[in-house]
N, C-alpha and C positions, 0 to 999 in steps of 0.2 A: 504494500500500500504506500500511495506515495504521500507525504504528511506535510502537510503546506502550513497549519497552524498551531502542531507541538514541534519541542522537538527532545530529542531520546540521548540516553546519553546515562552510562552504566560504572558507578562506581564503587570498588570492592563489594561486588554484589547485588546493589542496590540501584535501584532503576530509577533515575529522576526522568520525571517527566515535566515540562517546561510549555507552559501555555502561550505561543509567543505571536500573538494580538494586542501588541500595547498601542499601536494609535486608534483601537474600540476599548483600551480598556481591559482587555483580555475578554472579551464579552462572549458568552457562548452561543454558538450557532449552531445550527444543525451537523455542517459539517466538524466545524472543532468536536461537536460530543460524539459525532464517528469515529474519529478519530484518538479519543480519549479512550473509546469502546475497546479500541484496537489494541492501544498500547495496557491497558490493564488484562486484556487477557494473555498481553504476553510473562504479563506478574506471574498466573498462575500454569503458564504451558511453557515457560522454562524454570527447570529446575536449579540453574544456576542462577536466580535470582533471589534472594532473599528476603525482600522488602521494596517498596517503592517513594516516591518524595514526588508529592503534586506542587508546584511553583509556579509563578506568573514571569513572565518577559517585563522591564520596566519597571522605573519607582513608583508609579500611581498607584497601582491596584491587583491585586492578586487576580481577582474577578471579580470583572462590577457586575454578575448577574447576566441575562441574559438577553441575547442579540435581537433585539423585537424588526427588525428590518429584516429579518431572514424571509425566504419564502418557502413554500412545501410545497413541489407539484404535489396534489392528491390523486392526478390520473393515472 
């Protein structure tokens, strides 16, 4: 998967994962939470992982909450 809004990055064991949307704020969208989806199932389907660290991009905001500008095809 190709990951346009975290990014991964694994130290002694431990998987940070890095919300990196700072000019929204780290806001969540549809796609960041695919993408979230993604990288926490690799928590548990490698077993060289130990643990994980969720963090934002940026000084403002870890996560201002969510992306209401997003859109859903429902078709």
């Amino acid at each position: 998967m190709e990951l346009k809004n975290i990014k991964l990055s694994t130290v002694e064991g431990i998987l940070i994962i890095t919300i990196n949307r700072p000019e929204k704020l780290n806001a969540l969208n549809f796609e960041t939470l695919t993408e979230l989806r993604f990288a926490v199932k690799q928590v548990y389907d490698d077993p060289s992982v130990k643990g994980a660290i969720v963090t934002g991009e940026g000084d403002k905001a870890f996560v201002a909450g969510a992306d209401m500008r997003w859109e859903v095809d429902v078709n």
